[in-house]
C-alpha positions as CSV (number, residue, x, y, z in Angstrom):
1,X,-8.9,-13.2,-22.2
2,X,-6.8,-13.0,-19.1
3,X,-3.2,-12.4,-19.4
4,X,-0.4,-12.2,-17.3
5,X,1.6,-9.0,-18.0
6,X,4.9,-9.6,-18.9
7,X,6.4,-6.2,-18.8
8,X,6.3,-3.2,-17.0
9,X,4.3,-0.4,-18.8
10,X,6.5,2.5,-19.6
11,X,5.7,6.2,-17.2
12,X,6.3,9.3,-17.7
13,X,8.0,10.2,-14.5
14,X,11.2,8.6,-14.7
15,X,13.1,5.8,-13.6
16,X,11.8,3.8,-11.0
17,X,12.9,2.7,-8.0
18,X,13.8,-0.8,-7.3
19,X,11.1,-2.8,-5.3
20,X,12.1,-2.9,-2.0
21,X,11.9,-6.1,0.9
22,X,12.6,-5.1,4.6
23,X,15.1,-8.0,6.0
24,X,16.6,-7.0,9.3
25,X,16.6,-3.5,8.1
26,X,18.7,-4.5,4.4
27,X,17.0,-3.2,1.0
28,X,16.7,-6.3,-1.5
29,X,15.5,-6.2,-4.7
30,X,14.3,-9.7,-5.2
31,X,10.6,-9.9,-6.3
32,X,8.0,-8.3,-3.6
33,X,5.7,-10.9,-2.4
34,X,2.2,-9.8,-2.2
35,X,-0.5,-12.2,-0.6
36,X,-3.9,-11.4,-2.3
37,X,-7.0,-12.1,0.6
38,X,-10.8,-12.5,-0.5
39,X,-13.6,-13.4,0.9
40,X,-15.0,-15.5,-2.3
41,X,-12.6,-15.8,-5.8
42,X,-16.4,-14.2,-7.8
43,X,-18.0,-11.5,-9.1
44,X,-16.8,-8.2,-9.1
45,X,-14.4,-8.0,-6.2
46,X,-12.8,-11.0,-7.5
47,X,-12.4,-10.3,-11.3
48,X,-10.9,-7.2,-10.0
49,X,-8.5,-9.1,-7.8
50,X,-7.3,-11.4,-10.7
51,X,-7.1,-8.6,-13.5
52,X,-4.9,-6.3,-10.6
53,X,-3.0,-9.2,-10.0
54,X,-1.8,-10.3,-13.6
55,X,-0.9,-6.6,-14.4
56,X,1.6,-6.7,-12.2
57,X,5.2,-6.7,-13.1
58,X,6.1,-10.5,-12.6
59,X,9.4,-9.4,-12.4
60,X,8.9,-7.6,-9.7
61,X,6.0,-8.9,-7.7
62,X,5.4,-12.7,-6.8
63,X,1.9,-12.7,-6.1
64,X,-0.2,-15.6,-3.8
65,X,-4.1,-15.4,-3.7
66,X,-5.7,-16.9,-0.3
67,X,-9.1,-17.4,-1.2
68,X,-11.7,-20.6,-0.5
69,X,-11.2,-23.2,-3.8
70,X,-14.6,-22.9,-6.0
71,X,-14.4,-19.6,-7.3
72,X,-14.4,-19.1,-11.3
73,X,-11.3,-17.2,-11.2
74,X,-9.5,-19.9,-9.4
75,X,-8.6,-21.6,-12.6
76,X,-7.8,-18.8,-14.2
77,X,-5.5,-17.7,-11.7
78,X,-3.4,-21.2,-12.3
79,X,-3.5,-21.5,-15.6
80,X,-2.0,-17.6,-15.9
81,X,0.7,-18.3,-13.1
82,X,-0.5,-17.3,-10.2
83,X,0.0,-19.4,-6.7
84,X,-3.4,-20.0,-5.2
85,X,-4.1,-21.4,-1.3
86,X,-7.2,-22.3,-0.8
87,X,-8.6,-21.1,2.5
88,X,-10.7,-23.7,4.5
89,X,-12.4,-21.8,7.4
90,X,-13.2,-18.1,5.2
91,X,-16.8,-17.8,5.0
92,X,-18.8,-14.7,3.7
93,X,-21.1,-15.0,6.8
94,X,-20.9,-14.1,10.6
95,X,-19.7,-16.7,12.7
96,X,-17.4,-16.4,15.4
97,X,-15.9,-19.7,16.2
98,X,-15.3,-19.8,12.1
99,X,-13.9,-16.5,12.1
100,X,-11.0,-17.2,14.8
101,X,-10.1,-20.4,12.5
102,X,-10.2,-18.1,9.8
103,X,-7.7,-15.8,11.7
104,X,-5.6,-19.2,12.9
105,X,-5.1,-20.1,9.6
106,X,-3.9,-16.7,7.6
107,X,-1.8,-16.0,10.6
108,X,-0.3,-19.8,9.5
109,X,-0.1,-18.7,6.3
110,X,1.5,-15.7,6.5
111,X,4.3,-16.6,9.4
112,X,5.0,-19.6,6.9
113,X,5.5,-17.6,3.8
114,X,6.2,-14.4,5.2
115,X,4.9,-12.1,2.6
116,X,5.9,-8.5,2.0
117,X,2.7,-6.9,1.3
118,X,-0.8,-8.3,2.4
119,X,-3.6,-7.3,0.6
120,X,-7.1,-7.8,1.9
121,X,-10.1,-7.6,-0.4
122,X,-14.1,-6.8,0.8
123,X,-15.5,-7.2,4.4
124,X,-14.8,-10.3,6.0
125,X,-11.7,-10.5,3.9
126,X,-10.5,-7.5,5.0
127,X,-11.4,-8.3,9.0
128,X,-10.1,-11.5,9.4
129,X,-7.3,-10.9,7.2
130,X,-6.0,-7.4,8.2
131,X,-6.0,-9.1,12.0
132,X,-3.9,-12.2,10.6
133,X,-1.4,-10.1,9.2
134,X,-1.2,-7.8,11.7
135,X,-0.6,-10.8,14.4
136,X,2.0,-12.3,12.2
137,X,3.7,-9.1,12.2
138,X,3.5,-8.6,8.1
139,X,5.5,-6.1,6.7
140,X,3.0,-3.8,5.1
141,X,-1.2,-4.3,5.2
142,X,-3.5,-2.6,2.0
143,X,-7.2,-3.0,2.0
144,X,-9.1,-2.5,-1.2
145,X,-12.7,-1.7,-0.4
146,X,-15.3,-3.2,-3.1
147,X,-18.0,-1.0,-2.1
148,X,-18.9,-0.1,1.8
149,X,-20.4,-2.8,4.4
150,X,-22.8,0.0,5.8
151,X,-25.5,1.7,4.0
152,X,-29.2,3.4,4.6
153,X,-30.6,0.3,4.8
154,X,-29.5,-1.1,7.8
155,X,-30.3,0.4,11.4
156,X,-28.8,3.0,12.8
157,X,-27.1,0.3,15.6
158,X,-25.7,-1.7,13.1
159,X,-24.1,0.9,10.7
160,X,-22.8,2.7,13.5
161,X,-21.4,-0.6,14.3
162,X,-19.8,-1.3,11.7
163,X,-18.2,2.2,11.2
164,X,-17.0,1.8,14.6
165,X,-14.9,-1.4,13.1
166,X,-13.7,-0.2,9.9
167,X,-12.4,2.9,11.9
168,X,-10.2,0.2,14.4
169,X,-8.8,-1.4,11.6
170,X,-7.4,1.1,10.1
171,X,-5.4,1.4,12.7
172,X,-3.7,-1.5,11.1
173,X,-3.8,-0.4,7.7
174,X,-1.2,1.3,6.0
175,X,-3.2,2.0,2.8
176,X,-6.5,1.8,1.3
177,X,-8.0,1.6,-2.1
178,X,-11.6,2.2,-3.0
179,X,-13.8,1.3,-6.0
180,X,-14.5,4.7,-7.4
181,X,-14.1,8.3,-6.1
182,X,-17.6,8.3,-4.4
183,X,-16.6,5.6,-1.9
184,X,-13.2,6.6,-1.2
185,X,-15.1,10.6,-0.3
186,X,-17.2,8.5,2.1
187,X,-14.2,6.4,3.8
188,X,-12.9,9.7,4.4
189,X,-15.7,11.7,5.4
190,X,-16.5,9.2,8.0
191,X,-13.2,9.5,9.0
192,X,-12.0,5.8,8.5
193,X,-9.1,6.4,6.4
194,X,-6.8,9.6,6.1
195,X,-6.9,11.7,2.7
196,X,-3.8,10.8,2.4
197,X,-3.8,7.1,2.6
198,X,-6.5,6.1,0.3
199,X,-6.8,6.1,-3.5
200,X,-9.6,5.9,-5.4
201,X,-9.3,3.2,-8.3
202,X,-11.5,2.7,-12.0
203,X,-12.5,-0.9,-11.9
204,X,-10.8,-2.4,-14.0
205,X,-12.2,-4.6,-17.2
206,X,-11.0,-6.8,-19.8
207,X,-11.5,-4.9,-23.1
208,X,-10.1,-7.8,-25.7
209,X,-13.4,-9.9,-24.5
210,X,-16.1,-6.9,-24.9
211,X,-17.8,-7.3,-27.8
212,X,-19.7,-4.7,-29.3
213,X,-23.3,-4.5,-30.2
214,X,-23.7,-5.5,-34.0
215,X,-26.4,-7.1,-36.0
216,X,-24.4,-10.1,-35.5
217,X,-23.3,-10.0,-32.4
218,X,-27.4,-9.3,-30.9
219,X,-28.4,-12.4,-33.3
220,X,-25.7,-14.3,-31.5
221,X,-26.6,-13.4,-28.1
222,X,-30.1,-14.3,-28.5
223,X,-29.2,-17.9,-30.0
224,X,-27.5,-18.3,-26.9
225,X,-29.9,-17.4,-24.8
226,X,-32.6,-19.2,-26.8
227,X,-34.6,-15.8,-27.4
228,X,-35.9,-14.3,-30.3
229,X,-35.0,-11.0,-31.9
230,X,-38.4,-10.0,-31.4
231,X,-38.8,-9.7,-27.9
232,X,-37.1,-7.0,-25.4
233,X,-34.7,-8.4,-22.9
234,X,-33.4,-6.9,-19.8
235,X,-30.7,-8.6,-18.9
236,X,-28.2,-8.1,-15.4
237,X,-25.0,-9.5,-14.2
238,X,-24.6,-10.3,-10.6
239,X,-24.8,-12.2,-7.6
240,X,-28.6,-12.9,-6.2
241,X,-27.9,-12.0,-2.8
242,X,-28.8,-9.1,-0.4
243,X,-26.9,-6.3,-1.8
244,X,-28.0,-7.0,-4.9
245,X,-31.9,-6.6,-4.4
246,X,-32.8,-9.1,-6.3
247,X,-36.5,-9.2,-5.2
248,X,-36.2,-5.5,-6.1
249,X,-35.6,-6.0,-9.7
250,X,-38.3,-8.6,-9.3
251,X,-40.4,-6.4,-8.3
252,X,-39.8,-3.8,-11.0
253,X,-40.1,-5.8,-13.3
254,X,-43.7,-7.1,-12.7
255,X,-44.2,-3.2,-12.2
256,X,-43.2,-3.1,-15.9
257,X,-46.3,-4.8,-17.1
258,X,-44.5,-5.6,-20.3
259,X,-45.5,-8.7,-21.9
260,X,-43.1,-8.5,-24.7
261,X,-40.5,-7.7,-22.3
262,X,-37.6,-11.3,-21.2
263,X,-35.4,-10.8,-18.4
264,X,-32.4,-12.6,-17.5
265,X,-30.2,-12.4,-14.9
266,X,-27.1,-13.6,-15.2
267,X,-25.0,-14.9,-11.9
268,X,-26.6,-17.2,-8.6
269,X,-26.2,-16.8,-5.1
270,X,-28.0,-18.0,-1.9
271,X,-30.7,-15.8,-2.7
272,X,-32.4,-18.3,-5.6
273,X,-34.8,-20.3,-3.7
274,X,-36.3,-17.5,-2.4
275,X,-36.5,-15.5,-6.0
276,X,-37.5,-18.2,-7.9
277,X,-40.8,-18.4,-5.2
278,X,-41.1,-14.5,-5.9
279,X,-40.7,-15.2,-10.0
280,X,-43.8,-17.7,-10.3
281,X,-45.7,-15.8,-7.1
282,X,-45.5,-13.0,-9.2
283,X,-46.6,-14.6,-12.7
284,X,-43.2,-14.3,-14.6
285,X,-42.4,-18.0,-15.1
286,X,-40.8,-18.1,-18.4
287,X,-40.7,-14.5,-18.4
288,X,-37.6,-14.2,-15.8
289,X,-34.8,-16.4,-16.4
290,X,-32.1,-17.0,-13.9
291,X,-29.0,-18.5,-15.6
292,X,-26.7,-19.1,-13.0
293,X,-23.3,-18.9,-13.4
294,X,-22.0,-18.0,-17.3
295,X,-18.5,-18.1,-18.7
296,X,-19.5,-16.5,-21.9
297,X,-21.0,-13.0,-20.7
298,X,-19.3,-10.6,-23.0
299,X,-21.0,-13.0,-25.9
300,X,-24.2,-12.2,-24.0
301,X,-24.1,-8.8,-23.3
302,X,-25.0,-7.6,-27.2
303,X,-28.5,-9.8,-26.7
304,X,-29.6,-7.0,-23.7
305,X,-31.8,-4.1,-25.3
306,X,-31.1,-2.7,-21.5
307,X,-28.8,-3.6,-19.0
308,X,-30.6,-2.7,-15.3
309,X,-29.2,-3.1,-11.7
310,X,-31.1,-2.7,-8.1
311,X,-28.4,-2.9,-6.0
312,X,-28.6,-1.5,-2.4
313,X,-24.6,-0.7,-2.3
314,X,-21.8,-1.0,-4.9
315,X,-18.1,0.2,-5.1
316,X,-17.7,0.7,-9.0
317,X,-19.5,-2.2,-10.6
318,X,-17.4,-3.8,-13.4
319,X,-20.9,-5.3,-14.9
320,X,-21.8,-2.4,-15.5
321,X,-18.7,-1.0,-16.9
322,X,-18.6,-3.8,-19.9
323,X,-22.3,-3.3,-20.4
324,X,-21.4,0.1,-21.3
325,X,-17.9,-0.9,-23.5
326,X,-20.4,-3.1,-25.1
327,X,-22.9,-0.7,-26.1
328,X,-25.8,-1.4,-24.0
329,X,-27.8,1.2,-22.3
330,X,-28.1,1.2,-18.7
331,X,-30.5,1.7,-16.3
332,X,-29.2,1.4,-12.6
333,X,-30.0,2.6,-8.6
334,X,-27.8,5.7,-7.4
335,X,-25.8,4.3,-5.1
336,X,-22.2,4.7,-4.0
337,X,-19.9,5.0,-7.4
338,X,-22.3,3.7,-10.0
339,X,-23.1,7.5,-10.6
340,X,-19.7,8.2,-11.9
341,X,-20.5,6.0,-14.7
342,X,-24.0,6.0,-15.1
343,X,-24.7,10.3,-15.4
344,X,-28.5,10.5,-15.4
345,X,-29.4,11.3,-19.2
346,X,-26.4,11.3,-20.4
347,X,-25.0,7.9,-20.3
348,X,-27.9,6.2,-18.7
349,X,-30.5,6.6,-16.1
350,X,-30.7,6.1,-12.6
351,X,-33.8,5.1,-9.9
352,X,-33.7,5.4,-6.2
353,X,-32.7,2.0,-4.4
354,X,-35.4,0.2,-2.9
355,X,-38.1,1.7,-5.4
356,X,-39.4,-0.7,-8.0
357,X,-41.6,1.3,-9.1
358,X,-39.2,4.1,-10.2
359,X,-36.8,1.2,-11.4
360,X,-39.7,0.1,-13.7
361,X,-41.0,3.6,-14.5
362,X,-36.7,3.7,-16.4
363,X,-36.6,1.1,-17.5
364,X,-40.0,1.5,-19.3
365,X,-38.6,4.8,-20.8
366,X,-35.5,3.0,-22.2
367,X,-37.6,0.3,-24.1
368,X,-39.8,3.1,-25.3
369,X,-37.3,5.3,-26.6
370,X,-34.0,3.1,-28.6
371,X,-33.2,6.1,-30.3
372,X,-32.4,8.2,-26.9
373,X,-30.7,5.5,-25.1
374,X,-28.4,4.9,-28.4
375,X,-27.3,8.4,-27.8
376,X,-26.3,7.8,-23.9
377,X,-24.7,4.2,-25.2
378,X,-22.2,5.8,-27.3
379,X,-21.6,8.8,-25.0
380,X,-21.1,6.3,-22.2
381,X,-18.2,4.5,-24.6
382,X,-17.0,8.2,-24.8
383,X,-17.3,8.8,-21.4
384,X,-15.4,5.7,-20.2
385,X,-12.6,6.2,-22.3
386,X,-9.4,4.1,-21.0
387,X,-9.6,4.5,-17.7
388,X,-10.4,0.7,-17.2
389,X,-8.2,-1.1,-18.3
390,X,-6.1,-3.5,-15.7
391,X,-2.8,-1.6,-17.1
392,X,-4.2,1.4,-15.1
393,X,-4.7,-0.6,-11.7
394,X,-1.5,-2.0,-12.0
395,X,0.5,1.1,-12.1
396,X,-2.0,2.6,-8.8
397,X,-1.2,-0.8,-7.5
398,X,2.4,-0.4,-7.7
399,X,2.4,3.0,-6.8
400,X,0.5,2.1,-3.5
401,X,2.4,-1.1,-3.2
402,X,5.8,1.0,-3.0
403,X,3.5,3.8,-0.8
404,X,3.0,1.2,2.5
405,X,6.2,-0.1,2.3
406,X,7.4,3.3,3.0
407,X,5.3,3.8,5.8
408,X,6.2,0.8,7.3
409,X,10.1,2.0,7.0
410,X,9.0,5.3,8.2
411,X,6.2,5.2,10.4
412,X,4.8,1.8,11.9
413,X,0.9,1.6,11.9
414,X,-0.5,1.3,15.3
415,X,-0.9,-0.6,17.1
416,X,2.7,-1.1,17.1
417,X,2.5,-5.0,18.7
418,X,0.6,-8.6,17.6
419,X,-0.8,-8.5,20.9
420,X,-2.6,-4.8,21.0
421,X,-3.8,-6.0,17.3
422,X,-5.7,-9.1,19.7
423,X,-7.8,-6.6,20.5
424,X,-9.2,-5.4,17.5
425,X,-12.5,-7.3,16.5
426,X,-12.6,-10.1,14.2
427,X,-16.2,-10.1,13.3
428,X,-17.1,-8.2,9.8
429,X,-20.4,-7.8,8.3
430,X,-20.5,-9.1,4.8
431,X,-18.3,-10.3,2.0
């Protein structure tokens, strides 16, 4: 269960400093108020988004999510206290004429409520919004990276593109956070952020839901899913969409040539039509089931003998993150942060992206061998530690929070006017 935190955790460095609000150059120390941007209130990026959010200190941050109504979290976010604006012209996809109403109506926003701190979540988030901000002359601008917008897959054109991009807003950016240490070494290798601007962050999760891997809990999970004990399941937790590879894990899948092998997969997207014609093309009706959207995941996890991802990019994938609090072993590509987690034979295995076959050929070796991938499960609980839990993104929240308002104080982010920020870009490539 969400909750909203209600005091500040204790540190060990001292006293802190009152949360300052620049007005006319006065220090206040009413609450800060942070907008929260996202493309879409889902998966990953969002539960990461609401869990940051409610660890806050309300006493000392107000905090506002701009996001388009429809997202599960968006009830959530209400019922724990949390203001939320629905945003009628955001849209994950490329489109230019949507993209300046998109622009038109954060700037609104923001010269209405005129918030402290603006924080921009994803890729077309993080565009449209980081522009907005800028134009309404916000006080301080963070963007939280949920994995890169660029990877190997794309052509050389388009990733150079969108480098190109990221690189011009930052010049509007006064700090950055990342999903995992491997993507914040990228940011800064490709010289988009500054070392000394960006913070890598552990994704965070809700521990009180996870449960753990029992007799009980596995004979629970398969009622639910309306599976026997029997059978082997691979299950996975995520949007069908491109950077998922859902055809992939298709793909791997029939590879597998497991008849006493179920998979489910958890989550929908706009990918569907198109992977349901791949399921019975490929001869898995009734032996790949897409669920759709699920409120009770934890209670599902226990039911997976493996939990298995194809994605083509992550940041730090939360899915996988409870799958291994749970107990489940985990068999995922090697992309981005996901090896931080998932150490090949120790806590899991990892394929190439874009290979079913070597997907398949891991996941075979995890069905044939329980006893091994008991012994990663339980080092992957060791390995994980605390590190994720929301308390932990609060205080790097705070920390950065208290970070960008300093560099506004100190030293304005270029470019130093609304109208030079007109000249940034607005388009972004992906959610």
């Amino acid at each position: 269960m969400l909750r909203r935190r209600t005091e500040a955790t204790p540190r060990d460095e001292g006293p802190e400093k009152p949360r300052r609000r620049r007005n006319g150059g006065a220090a206040m120390t009413s609450p800060t108020r942070v907008a929260q941007v996202i493309t879409n209130f889902v998966a990953g990026a969002g539960g990461i988004t609401l869990r940051g959010s409610l660890a806050l200190d309300p006493d000392r941050f107000r905090v506002t999510i701009l996001s388009p109504r429809g997202g599960p979290f968006t009830d959530k976010a209400e019922e724990a206290g949390l203001e939320v604006i629905p945003l009628r012209h955001m849209s994950p996809t490329l489109n230019a004429k949507a993209d300046v109403r998109a622009i038109r109506e954060l700037e609104a926003h923001f010269n209405s409520r005129r918030f402290d701190i603006v924080h921009t979540h994803s890729a077309k988030a993080g565009g449209v919004g980081r522009i907005a901000a800028r134009r309404a002359g916000q006080t301080a601008i963070v963007h939280s990276f949920h994995g890169l917008p660029f990877h190997e897959f794309q052509s050389r054109a388009r990733r150079s593109g969108y480098i190109a991009l990221e690189r011009r807003l930052a010049r509007i950016t006064d700090q950055f956070l990342t999903d995992g240490a491997a993507v914040a070494a990228e940011v800064i290798r490709l010289r988009i952020a500054p070392p000394e601007r960006i913070r890598a962050i552990a994704s965070p999760i809700d521990t009180a839901d996870i449960l753990p891997v029992t007799d009980e809990t596995r004979a629970e999970a398969r009622r639910r899913l309306g599976l026997p004990t029997s059978m082997h399941i691979v299950g996975t937790v995520g949007r069908l969409d491109y950077q998922k590879a859902p055809q992939d894990f298709v793909a791997a899948i029939a590879a597998l040539q497991r008849h006493d092998v179920c998979v489910v997969w958890v989550g929908d997207g706009p990918l569907r039509p198109r992977i349901e014609k791949l399921i019975a093309n490929k001869g898995l009706v009734g032996r790949v089931l897409l669920l759709g959207e699920r409120d009770d995941v934890p209670a599902l996890l226990p039911g997976f003998d493996v939990f298995a991802m194809s994605s083509l990019y992550e940041g730090l994938p939360c899915a996988i993150v409870e799958a291994m609090t749970s107990g489940v072993p985990v068999v995922a590509t090697a992309v981005n942060s996901v090896p931080e987690v998932v150490i090949p034979g120790k806590t899991g295995l990892l394929a190439p992206p874009r290979d079913p076959e070597r997907l398949a050929g891991a996941m075979r070796y995890a069905l044939d061998r329980p006893g091994e991938l008991a012994r990663m499960a339980m080092a992957a609980r060791v390995h994980l530690g605390d590190r994720f839990r929301p308390e932990e993104l609060g205080r790097d929240l705070e920390e950065v929070y208290e970070l960008a308002l300093d560099r506004q104080h100190v030293v304005p982010s270029a470019p130093a006017s609304p109208e030079a920020a007109r000249n940034v870009p607005f388009v972004s490539p992906s959610s």
